[in-house]
C-alpha positions as a Markdown table, in Angstrom:
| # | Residue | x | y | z |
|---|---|---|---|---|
| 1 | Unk | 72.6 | 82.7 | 87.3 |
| 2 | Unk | 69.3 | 83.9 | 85.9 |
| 3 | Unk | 65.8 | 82.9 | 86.4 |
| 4 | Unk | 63.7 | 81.2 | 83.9 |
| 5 | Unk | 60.0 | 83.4 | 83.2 |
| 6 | Unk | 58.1 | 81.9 | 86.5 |
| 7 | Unk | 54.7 | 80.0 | 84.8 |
| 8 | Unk | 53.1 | 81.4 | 87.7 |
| 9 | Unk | 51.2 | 84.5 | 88.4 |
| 10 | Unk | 51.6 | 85.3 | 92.3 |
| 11 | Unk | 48.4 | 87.8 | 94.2 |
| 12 | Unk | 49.7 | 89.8 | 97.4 |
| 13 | Unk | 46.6 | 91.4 | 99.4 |
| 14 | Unk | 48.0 | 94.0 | 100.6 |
| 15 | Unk | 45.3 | 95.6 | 103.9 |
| 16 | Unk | 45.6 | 99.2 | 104.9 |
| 17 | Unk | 43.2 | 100.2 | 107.8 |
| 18 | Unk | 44.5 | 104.1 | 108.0 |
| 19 | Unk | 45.1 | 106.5 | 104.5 |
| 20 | Unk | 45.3 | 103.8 | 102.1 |
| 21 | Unk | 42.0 | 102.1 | 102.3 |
| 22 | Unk | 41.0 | 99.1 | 99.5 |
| 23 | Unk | 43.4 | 96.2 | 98.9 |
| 24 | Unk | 45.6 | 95.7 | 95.8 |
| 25 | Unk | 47.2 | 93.1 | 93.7 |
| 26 | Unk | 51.0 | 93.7 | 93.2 |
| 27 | Unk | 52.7 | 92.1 | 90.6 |
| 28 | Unk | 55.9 | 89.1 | 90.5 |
| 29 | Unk | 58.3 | 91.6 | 88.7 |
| 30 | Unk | 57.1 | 95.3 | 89.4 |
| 31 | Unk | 56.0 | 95.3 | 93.0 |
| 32 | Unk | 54.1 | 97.7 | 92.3 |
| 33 | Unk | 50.4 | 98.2 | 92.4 |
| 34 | Unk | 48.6 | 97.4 | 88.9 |
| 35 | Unk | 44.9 | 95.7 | 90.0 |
| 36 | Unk | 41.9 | 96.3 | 92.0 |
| 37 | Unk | 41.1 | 93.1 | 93.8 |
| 38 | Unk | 38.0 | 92.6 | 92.5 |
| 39 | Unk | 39.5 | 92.7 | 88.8 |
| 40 | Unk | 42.3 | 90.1 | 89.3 |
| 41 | Unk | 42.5 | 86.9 | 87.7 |
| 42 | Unk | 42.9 | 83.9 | 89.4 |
| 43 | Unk | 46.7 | 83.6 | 90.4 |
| 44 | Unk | 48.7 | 80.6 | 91.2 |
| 45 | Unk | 49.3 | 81.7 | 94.6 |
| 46 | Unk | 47.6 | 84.0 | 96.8 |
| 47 | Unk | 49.8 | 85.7 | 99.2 |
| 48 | Unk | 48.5 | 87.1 | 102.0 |
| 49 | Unk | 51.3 | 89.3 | 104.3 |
| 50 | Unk | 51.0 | 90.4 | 108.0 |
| 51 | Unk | 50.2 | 93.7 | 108.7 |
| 52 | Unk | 47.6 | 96.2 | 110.5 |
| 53 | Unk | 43.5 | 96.4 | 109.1 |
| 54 | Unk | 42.8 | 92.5 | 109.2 |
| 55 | Unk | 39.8 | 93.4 | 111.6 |
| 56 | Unk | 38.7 | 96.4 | 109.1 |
| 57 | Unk | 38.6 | 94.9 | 105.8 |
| 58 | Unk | 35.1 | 95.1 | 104.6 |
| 59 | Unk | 33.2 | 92.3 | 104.0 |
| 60 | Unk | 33.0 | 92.6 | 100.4 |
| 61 | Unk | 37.3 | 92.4 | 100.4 |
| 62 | Unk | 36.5 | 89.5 | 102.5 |
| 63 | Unk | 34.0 | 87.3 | 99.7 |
| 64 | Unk | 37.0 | 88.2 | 97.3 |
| 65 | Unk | 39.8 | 86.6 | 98.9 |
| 66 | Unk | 37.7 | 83.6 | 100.0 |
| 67 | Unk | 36.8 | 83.3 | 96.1 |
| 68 | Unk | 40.4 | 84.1 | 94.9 |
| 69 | Unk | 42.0 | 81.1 | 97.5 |
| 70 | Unk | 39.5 | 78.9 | 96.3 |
| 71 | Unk | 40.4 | 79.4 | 92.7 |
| 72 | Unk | 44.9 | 79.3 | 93.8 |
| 73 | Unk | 46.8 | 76.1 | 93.2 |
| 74 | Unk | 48.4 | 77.5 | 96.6 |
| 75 | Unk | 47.4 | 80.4 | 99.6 |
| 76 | Unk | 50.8 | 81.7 | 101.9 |
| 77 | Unk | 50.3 | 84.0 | 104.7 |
| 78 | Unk | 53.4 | 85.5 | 105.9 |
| 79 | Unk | 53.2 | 86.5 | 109.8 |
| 80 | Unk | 50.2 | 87.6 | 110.8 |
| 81 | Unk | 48.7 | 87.2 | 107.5 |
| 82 | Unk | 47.4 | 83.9 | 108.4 |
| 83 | Unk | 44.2 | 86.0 | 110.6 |
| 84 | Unk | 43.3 | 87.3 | 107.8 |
| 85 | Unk | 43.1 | 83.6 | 106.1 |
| 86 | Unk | 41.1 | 82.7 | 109.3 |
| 87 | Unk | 38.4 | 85.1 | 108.9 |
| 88 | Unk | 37.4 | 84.2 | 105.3 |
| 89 | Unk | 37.6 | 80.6 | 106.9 |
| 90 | Unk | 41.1 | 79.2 | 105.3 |
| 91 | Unk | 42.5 | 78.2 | 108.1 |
| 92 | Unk | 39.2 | 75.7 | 109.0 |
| 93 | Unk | 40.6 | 72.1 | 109.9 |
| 94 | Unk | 43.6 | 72.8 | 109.0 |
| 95 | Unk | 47.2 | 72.9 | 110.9 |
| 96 | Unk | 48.8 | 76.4 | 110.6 |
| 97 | Unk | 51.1 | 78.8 | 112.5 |
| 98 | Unk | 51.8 | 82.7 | 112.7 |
| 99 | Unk | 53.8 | 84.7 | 115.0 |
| 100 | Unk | 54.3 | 83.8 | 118.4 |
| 101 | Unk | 52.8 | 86.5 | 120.0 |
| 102 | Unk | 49.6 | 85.9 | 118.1 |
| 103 | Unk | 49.3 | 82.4 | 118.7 |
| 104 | Unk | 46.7 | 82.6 | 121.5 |
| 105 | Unk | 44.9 | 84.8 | 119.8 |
| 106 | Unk | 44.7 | 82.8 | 116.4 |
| 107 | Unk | 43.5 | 79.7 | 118.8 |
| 108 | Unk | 41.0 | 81.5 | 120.2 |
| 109 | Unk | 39.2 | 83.3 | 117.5 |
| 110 | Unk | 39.6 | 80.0 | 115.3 |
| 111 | Unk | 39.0 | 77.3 | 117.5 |
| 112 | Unk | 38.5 | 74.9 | 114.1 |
| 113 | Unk | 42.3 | 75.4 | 113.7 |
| 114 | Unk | 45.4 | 73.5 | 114.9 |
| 115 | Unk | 48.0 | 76.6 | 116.0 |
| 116 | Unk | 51.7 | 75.1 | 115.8 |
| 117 | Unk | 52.9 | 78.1 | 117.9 |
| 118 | Unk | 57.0 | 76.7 | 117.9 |
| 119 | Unk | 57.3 | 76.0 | 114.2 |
| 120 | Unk | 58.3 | 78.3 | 111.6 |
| 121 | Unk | 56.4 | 77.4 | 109.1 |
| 122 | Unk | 53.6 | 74.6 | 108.4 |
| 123 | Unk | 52.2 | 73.4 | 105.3 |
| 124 | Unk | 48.9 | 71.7 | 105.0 |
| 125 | Unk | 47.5 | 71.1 | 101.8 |
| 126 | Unk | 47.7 | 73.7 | 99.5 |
| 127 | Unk | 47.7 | 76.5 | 102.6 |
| 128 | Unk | 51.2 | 77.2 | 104.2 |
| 129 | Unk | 51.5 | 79.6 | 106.7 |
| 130 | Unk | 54.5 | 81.1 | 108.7 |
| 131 | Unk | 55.7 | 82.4 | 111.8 |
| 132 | Unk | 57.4 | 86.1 | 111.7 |
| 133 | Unk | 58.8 | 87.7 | 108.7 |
| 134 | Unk | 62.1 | 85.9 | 108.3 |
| 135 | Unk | 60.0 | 82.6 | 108.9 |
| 136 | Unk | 58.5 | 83.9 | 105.6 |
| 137 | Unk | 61.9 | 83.9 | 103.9 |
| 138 | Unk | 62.1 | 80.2 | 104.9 |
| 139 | Unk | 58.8 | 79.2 | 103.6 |
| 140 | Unk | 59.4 | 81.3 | 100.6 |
| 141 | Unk | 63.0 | 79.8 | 99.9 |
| 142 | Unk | 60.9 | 76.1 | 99.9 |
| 143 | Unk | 58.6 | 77.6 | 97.6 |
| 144 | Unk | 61.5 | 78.4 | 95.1 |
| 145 | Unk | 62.9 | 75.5 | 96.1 |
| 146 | Unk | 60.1 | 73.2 | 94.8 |
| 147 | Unk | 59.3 | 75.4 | 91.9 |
| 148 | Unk | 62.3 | 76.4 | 90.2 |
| 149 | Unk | 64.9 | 73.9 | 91.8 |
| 150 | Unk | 67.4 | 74.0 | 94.5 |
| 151 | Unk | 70.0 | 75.3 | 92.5 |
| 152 | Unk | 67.9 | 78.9 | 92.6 |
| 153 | Unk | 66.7 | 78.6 | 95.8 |
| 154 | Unk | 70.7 | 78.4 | 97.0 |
| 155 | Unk | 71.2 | 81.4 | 94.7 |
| 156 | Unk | 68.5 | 83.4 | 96.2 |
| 157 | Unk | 69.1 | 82.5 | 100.1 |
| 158 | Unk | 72.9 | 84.1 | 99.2 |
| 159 | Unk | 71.9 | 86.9 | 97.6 |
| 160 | Unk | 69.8 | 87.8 | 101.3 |
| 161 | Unk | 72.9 | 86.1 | 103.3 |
| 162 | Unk | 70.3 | 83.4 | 105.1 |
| 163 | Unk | 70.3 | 79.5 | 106.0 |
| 164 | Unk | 69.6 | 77.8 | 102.8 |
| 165 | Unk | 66.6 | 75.8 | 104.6 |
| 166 | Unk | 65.2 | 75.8 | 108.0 |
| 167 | Unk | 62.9 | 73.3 | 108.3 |
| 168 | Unk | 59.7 | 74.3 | 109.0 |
| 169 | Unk | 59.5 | 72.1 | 112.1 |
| 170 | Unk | 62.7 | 74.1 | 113.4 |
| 171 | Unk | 61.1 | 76.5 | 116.4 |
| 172 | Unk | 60.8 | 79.8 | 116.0 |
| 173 | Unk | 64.0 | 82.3 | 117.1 |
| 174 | Unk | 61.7 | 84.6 | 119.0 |
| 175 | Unk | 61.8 | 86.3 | 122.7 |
| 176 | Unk | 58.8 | 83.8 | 123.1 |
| 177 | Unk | 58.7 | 83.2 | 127.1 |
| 178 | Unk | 58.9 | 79.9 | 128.2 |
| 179 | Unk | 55.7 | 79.8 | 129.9 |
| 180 | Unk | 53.2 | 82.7 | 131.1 |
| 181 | Unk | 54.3 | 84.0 | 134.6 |
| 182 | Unk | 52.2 | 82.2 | 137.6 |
| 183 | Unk | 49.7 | 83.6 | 139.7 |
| 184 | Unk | 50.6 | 81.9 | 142.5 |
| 185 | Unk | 53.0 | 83.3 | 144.4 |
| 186 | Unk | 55.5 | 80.1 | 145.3 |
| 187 | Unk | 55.5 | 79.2 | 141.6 |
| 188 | Unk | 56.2 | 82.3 | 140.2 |
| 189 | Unk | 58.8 | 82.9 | 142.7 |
| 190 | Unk | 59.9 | 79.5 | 141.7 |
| 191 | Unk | 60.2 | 80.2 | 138.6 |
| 192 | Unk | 62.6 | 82.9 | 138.7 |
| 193 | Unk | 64.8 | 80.6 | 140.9 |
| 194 | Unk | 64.7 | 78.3 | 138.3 |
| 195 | Unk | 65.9 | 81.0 | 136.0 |
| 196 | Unk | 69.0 | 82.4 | 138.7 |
| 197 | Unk | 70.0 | 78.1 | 138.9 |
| 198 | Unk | 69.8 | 76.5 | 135.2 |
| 199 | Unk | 73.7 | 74.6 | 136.5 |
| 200 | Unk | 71.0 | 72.7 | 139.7 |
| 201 | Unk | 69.3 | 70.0 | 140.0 |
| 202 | Unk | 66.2 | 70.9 | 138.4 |
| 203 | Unk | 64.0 | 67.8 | 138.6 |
| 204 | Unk | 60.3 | 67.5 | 139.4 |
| 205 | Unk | 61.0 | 66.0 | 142.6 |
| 206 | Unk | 63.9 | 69.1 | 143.2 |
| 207 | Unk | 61.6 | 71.6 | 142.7 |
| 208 | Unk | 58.1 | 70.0 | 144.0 |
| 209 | Unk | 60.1 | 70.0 | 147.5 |
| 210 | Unk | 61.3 | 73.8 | 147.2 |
| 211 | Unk | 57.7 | 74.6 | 147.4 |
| 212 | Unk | 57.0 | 71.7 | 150.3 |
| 213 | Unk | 54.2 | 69.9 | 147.7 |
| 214 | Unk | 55.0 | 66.5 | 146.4 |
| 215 | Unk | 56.0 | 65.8 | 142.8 |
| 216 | Unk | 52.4 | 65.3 | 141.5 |
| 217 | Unk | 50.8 | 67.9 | 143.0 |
| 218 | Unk | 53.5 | 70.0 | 142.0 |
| 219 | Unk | 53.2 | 69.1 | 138.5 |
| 220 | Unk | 49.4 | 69.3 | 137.9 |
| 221 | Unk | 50.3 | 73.1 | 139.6 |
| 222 | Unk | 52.8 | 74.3 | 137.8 |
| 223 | Unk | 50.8 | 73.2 | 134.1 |
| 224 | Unk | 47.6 | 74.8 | 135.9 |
| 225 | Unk | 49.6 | 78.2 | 136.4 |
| 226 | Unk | 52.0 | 78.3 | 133.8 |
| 227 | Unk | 50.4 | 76.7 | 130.9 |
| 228 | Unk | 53.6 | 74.0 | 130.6 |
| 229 | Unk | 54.8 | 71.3 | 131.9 |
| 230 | Unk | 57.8 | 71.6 | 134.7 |
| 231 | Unk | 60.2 | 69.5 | 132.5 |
| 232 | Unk | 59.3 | 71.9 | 129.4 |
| 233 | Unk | 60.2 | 75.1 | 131.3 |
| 234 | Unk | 63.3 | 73.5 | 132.3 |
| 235 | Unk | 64.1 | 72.8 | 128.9 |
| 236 | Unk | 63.1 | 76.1 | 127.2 |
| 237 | Unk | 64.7 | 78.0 | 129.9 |
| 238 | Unk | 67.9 | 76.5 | 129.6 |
| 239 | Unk | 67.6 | 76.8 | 125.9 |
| 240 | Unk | 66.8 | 80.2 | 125.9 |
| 241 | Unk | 70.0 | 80.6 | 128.1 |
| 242 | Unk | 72.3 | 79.2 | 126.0 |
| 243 | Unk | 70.8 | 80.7 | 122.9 |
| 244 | Unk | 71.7 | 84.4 | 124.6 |
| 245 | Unk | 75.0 | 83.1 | 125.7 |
| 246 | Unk | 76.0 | 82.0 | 122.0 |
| 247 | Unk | 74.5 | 85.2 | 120.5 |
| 248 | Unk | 76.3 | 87.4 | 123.2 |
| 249 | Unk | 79.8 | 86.1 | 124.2 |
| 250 | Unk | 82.7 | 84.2 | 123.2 |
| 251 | Unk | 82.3 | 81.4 | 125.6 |
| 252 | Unk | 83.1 | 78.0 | 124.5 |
| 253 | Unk | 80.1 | 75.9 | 123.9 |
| 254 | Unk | 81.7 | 73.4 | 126.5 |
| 255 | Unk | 81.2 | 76.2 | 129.1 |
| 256 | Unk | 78.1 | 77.7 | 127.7 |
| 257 | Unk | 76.7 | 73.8 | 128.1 |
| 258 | Unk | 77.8 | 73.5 | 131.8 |
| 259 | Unk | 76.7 | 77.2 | 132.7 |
| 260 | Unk | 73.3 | 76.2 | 131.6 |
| 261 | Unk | 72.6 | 73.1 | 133.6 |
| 262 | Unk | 73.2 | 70.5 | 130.1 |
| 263 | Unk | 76.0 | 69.0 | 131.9 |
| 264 | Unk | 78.0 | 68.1 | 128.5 |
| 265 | Unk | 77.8 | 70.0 | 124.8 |
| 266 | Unk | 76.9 | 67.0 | 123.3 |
| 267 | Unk | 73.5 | 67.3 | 125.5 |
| 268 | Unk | 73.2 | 70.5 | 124.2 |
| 269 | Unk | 74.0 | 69.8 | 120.9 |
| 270 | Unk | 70.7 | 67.5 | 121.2 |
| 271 | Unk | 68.3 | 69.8 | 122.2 |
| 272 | Unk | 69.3 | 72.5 | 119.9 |
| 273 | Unk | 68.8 | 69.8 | 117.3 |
| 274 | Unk | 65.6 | 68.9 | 118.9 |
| 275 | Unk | 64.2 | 72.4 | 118.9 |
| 276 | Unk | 66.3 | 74.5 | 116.7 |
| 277 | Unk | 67.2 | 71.6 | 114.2 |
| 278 | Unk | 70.6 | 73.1 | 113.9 |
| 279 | Unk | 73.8 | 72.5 | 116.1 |
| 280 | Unk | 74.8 | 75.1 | 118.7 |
| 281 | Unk | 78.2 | 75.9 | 116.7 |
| 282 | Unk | 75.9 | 77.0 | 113.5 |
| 283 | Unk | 73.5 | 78.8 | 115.7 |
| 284 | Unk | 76.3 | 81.1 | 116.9 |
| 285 | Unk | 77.5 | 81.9 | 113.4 |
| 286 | Unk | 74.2 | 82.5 | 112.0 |
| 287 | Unk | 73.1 | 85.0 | 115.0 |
| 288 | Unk | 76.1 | 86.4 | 116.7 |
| 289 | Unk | 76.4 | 89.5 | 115.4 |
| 290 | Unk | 79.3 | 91.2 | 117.6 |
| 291 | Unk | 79.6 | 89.1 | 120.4 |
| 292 | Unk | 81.0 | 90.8 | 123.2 |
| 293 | Unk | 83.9 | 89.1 | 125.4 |
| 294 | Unk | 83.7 | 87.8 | 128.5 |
| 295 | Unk | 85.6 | 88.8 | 131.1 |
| 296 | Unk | 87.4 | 86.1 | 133.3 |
């Protein structure tokens, strides 16, 4: 299959704080360096990758980018690109996401903006941003998707052996905790229990009396130390479980569901649609890479 000439012209800002100073425009086909910033024309897109220097490029750099995404049909950020979009004020109003572990960070400095910290990509308007790298494969696969057709957007997701489409609203495969550790010391202690005993009763009303409070009090505790809700620690926990069980063993996903605390693999099946918008049995093809057996 070949690809038609694309109509559009694409701009990467590429941002090097340590022997490469300046930012460059690289082209669709070379991917190589041919334009200062300052000189390029206005592109279709404007794509903006993650990368070190977002808090070093001078404010001149800065006035460019703002005019070049004002001129694109369509601004990406890839990773942690999307700070960069936030300090030449992009991101304003707008609903966006980046990698997990700059989520926080992104909120903070931007309060303006809506952070979608579980999703792997998010498009609003003509800015799309996405989570880590591979979520940039994703977004970019849509991109091809609603340019060219689906037919070359299946042809290029098996050329780089990925999913076809995640959706955007699938959360992110990260090491993501399921909610900061607590201060306190019953709940954080709690929370490791919680994390020995995913197969118990894990209620509100089961844990609230391991820690002798009642179920409200325990609730407006937990979200004031942890940042989450009981019932979504719970649920991330046990997700994250099962995700590291399918990734790592041959364990039948009837086992993995029970070992978990899901009671059944059609619950599991839910939430990993829920969250993952994939089945469990698809999650463990895509990401096991040598599972290792079980013993017993």
């Amino acid at each position: 299959m070949r690809f038609a000439r694309c109509r559009w012209q694409i701009c990467w800002v590429l941002c090097h704080c340590c022997h490469l100073p300046g930012l460059r425009r690289w082209s669709y086909d070379q991917l190589t360096p041919t334009t200062d910033l300052d000189t390029c024309r206005p592109p279709h897109t404007l794509l903006v990758p993650g990368g070190p220097g977002m808090e070093n490029v001078p404010e001149t750099a800065l006035k460019r980018i703002r005019e070049l995404a004002d001129q694109a049909e369509r601004v990406v950020s890839i990773c942690t690109g999307a700070y960069l979009l936030g300090l030449v004020g992009v991101l304003d109003e707008r609903r966006v996401t980046t990698h997990w572990s700059l989520c926080d960070t992104l909120a903070e400095r931007f309060p303006s903006t809506t952070v979608a910290a579980d999703q792997l990509y998010v498009r609003d308007g003509k800015v799309s941003t996405s989570a880590g790298v591979t979520a940039g494969i994703d977004l970019a696969l849509a991109l091809v998707a609603e340019d060219l057709g689906s037919d070359n957007a299946r042809f290029v997701a098996q050329q780089l052996l990925v999913f076809l489409h995640r959706p955007g609203n699938q959360e992110q495969f990260s090491v993501a905790p399921p909610a900061h550790p607590a201060e306190r010391h019953p709940v954080r202690e709690l929370q490791q229990w919680v994390q020995r005993n995913l197969d118990q009763d894990l209620s509100v009303e089961a844990l609230a009396r391991r820690i002798a409070l009642s179920p409200r009090q325990f609730a407006r505790v937990f979200l004031e130390e942890t940042g989450v809700t009981p019932g979504r620690f719970v649920e991330r926990t046990r997700l994250d479980a099962a995700r590291r069980r399918l990734e790592t063993t041959f364990d039948s996903i009837d086992k993995v569901a029970q070992d978990v605390g899901y009671g059944s693999a059609e619950a599991m099946r839910r939430a990993f649609m829920r969250h993952m918008c994939v089945p469990p049995g698809a999650y463990r093809r895509h990401f096991r890479a040598l599972a290792v057996p079980c013993n017993g």
